[in-house]
N, C-alpha and C positions, 0 to 999 in steps of 0.2 A: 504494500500500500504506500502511494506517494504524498508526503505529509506535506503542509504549505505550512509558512509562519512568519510572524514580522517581528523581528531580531530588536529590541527598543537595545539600540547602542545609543551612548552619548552624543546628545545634538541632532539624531537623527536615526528613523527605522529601515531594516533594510527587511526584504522580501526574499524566501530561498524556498525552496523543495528540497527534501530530504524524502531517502531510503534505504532499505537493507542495511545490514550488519556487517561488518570487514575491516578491512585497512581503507581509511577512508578516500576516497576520490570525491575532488572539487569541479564542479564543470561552471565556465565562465562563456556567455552566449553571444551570438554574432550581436552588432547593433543594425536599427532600431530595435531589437526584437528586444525578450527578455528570459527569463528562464522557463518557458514554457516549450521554446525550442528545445530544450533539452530532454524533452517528457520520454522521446523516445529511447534518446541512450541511455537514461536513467532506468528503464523499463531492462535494458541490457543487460545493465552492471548492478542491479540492486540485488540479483540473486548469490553475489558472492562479495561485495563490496557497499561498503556505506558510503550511500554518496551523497552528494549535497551541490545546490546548484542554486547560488545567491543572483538576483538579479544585481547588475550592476548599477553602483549610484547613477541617480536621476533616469535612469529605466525603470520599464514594470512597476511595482509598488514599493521601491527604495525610493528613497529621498535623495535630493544630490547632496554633493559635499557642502559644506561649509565655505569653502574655499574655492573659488570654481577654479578647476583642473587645466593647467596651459598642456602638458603632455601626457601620452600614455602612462607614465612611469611616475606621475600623480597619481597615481589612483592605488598605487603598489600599497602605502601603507592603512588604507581604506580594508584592502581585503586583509592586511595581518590582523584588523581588528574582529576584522566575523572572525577570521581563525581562530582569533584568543575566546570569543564569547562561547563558542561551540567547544571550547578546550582541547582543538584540534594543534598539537604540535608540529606532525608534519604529517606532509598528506602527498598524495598523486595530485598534479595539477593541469585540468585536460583543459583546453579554449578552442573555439573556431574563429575564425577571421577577427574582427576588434577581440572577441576573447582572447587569442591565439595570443593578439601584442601584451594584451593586461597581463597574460600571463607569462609571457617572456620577460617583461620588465619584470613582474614580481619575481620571478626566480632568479634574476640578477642582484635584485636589493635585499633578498631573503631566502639567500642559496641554502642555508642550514634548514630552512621549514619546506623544503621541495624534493622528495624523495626518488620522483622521475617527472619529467616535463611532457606533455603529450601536446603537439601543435599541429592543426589541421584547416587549412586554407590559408596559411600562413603562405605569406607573397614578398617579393621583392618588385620596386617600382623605379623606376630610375627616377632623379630628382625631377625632369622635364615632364615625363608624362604622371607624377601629382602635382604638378603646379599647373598642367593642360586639364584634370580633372576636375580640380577642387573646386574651382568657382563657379560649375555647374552642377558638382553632384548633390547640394545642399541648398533646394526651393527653400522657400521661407513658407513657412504656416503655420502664422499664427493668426488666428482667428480674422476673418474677412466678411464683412455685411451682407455678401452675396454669397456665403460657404464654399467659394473657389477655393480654400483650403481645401477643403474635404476632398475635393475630385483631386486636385492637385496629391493630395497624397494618398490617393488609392493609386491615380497613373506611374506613381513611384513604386508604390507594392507591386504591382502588376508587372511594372517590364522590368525589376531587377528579376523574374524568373525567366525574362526573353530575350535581354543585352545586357552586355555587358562591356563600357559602363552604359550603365541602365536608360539614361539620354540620347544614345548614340545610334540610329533605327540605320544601320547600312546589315551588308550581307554580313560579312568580316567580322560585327560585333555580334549578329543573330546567333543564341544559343540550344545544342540539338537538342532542345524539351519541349513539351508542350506547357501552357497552366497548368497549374495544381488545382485540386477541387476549390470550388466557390467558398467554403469552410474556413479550407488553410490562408487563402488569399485576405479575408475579411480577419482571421486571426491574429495573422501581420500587420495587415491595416491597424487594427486597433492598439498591439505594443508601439506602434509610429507615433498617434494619438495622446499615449497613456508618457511618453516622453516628451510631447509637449514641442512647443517652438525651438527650445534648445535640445532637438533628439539628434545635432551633429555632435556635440561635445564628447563624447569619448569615440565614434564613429571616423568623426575629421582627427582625431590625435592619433589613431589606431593608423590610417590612412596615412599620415608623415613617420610613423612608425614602421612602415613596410619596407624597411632594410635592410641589405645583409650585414652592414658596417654594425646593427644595432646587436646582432649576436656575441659580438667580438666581448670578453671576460665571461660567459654565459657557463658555469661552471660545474653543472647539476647533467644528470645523464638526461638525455632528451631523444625527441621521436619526433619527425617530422614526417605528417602524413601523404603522401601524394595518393590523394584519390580522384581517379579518373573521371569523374563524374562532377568535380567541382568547374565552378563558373570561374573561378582563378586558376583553373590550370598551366597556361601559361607562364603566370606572374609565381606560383610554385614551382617551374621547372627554370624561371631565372633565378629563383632563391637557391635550388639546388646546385645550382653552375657554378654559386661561388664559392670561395672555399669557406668552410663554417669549422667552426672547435670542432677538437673528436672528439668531443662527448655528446656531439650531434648523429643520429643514425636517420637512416632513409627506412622508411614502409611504405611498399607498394599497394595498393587498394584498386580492385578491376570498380568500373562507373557504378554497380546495384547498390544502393543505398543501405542492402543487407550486406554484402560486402565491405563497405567501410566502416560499420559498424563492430564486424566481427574484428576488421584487423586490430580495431582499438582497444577490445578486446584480448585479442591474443599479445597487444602488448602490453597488458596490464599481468595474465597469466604466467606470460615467460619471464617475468620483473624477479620473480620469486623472493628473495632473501632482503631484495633493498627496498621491498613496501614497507609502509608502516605499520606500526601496530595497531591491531584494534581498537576500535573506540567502544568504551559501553554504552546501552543504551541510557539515550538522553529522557529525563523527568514528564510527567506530564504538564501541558501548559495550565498556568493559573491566572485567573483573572486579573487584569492591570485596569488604571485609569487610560482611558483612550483609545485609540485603535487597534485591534488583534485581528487575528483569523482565529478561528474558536473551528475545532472539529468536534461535528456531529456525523458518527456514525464515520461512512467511508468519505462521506464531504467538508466544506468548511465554509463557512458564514465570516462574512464581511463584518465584523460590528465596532461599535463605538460606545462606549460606557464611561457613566458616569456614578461614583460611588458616592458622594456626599448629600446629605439630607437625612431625612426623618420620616417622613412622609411616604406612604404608601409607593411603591416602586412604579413605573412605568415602562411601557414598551413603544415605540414611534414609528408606525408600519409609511412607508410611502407607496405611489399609485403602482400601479404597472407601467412597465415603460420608464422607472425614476430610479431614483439611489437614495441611500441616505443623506446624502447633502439637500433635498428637498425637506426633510425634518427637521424641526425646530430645536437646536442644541437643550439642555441641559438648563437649569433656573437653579440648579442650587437645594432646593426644597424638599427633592425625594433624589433618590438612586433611579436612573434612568439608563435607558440602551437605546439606540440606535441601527437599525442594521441593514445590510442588504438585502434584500430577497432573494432566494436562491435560485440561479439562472439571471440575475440584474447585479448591475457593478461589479465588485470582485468578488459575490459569493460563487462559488462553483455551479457549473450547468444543473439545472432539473427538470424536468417535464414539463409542459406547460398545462398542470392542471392542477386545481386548488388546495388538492392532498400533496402532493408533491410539493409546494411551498410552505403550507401549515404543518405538515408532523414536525421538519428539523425543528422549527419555530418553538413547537412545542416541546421537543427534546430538548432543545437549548436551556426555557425558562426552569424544567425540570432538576436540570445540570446544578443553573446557577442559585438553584431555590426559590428566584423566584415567583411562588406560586398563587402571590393573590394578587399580583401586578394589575393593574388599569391598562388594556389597549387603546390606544389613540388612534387613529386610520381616518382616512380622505372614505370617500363614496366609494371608491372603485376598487379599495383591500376592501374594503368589509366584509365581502365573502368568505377572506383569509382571515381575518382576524375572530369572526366569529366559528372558523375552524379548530383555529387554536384552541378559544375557549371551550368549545365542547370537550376537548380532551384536557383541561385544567378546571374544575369545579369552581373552584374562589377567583379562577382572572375573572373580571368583566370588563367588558369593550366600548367605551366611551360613545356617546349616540354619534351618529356621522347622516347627513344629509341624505333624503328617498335618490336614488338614479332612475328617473324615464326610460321607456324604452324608445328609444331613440336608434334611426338609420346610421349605423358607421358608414366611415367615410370611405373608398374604395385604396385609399393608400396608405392604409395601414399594415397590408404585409411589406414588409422587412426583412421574409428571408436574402440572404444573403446572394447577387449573382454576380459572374464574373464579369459582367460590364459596369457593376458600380449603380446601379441603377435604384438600387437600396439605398446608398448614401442619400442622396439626390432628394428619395422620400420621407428620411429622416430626415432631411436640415427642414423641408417646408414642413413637416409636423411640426419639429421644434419652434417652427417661426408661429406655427399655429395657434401653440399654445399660448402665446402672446397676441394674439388677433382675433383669436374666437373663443368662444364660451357656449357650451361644452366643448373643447377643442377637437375632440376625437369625434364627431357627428357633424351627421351632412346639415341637421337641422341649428347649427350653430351660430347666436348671437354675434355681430360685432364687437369689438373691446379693443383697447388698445391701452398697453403694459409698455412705459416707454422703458422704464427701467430694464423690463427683459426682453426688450429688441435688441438691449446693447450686442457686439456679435459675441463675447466671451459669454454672458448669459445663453446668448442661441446656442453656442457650439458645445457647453458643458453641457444641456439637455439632448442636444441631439448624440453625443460621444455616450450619453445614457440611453438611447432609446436603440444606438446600434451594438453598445455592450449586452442587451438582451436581445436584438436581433429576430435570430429565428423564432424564442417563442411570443414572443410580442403582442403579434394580433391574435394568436388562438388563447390567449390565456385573458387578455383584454375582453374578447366576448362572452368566457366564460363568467367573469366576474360579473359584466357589467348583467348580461342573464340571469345570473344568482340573485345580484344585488334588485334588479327589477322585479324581482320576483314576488306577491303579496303574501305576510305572512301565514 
């Protein structure tokens, strides 16, 4: 089982997946992505290795530094501090492409904590063609009135799986794949998203980082992987041309995806004697003031807690389609939570039907005791909220306003397609929501919310509305059904 958590280090939380039992291996992710790319090799190596795969500062749900990062080799003493939190002294240390550098730097500034170096899309660039690169490969998007960001950085997800570099539409740079399913594309999309207008910051340092010059002291036994199937192949096979420390080795990897997997693999098995030691299993999570990932069950819920007060506890469900930042913080008065719904913001995918969101719900308050909590909920949880309470006696659920049955609007599916065509119907939702009342219905009022036309207001509801995506509009009819329902 793949465990998620948010690491509270000084000044700022960092996000990782953890699994299996072993000598530990660290996996560090391409950018913009974040450690979700890693789901699979983690799947690999957990049956004989504890591994662990921190999102990198200011990706994923890490925080960025304190300090913003001029080079790769900033960021080195960033990850010796998850190492110290996890009590991890020395570990395997695996990256692909920006992973690949964060991790080369770190095993040059922290050769004692690096037991074997595992590099994979790891490139050499000649100084001309990054300086013919960089001023194109990094759009700006940050939030825009007419959500031209949004397409703008889906067109970026989409042709880094077609060229390479991903700008460049001639034959020469056309790469021999096709898309990936509509799933993974929107996947990536949204780690682009979730790292914000500065998602170049360790991506453009990794990128001046593509050196052979940068290997030179590099002192730790390492692996560099050439697998045939990387979109740097090339820029890997000028890396290997030059001369590198011999404590540099070559692995060969045929293009199957299962294939490069396994050689990672077999270079972690034939390591034998110079892994580290095992680490034991780590405590269970206990509640904190703030943000956590809390597991329920094989999932894990998004939440935000607040422990002080006196007062009867409460819980703050938001609509479908939202996140917790639509709830109203914490007053002080009672112990309150916050959370995401499962399958919205960061809580983990779930079905998009009523029970599928209320039991964790309900597992959760069980967990934390609390069990005569007040629900609070808009019109369109209620269905959920008063799920929950069925399966808790003493909650009860704050009165929330009758829902008409009302025509929805015809753009409300959001599954995800490979032309982006989703994006597109989530920003005019998002704008909707600001413009009409009920927003989600054909029969909806004029209004106008100047404060949430601003575009950062539009793009954080619509970045909610495309984080639950696929189930969106099935779960949205169910409730509003229930909720219209007489009693």
């Amino acid at each position: 089982m793949i465990r998620r958590e948010l690491l509270a280090l000084p000044g700022r939380l960092v996000h990782l997946r953890h699994a299996g039992t072993g000598p530990p291996v660290v996996l560090l992710h391409p950018s913009p992505l974040s450690s979700t790319a890693m789901l699979p090799l983690i799947e690999q190596l957990a049956d004989g290795y504890a591994v662990y795969a921190p999102d990198t500062p200011g990706y994923g749900l890490s925080e960025a530094l304190t300090q913003p990062p001029v080079s790769a080799a900033d960021y080195a003493p960033a990850l010796a501090e998850v190492l110290d939190a996890l009590r991890l002294e020395r570990v395997v240390l695996y990256g692909s492409a920006t992973g690949a550098q964060l991790a080369l730097e770190f095993a040059k500034c922290f050769p004692h904590r690096v037991a074997l170096l595992l590099l994979d899309n790891a490139a050499h660039f000649e100084a001309h063609e990054r300086e013919a690169m960089l001023p194109r490969y990094f759009p700006e998007l940050a939030p825009r009135a007419d959500g031209s960001h949004l397409l703008t950085a889906w067109h970026l997800t989409r042709e880094l799986f077609r060229f390479f570099p991903w700008y460049a539409e001639g034959t020469a740079q056309r790469m021999p794949r096709g898309l990936p399913a509509a799933s993974v594309l929107h996947g990536c999309f949204l780690d682009t998203l979730r790292a914000g207008p500065d998602y170049a910051r360790a991506y453009a340092a990794a990128f001046r980082n593509e050196d052979a010059a940068r290997y030179q002291g590099l002192a730790v036994p390492t692996r560099v992987l050439r697998w045939a199937g990387s979109v740097l192949l090339p820029q890997i096979d000028a890396l290997l041309a030059h001369p590198l420390p011999s404590v540099v080795t070559r692995v060969d990897a045929p293009a199957a995806l299962a294939a490069r997997y396994a050689a990672i693999r077999r270079c972690l098995d034939e390591a034998g004697s110079i892994l580290p030691a095992s680490v034991p299993a780590r405590p269970a999570p206990r509640l904190r003031e703030g943000r956590q990932l809390w597991p329920v069950g094989a999932a894990h819920l998004y939440i935000h807690v607040s422990q002080s007060g006196r007062e009867r506890p409460w819980l703050r469900l938001h609509a479908p389609g939202a996140s917790l930042q639509a709830c109203a913080a914490a007053d002080g008065t009672a112990p309150g939570l916050r959370l995401d719904l499962p399958g919205h913001g960061e809580s983990d995918p779930a079905a998009a039907e009523i029970a599928a969101l209320a039991d964790p719900i309900a597992q959760l308050m069980r967990e934390l005791g609390w069990l005569d909590a007040v629900i609070e909920t808009p019109s369109l949880s209620l269905p959920i909220a008063e799920a929950v309470a069925a399966q808790l006696p003493a909650v009860d659920v704050a009165p929330a306003p009758p829902i008409l049955p009302l025509a929805l609007r015809a753009e409300l599916d959001l599954k995800p397609e490979r032309s982006g065509a989703h994006v597109l119907r989530a920003f005019a939702l998002a704008r909707e929501q600001a413009l009409s009342e009920p927003w989600w219905s054909e029969a909806a009022q004029p209004i106008c919310d100047e404060t949430a036309l601003r575009p950062a207001a539009v793009h954080a509801r619509a970045f909610d509305l495309l984080r639950c995506a696929a189930q969106f509009e099935p779960l949205l009819r169910r409730c509003i059904d229930a909720a219209a329902k007489p009693d």
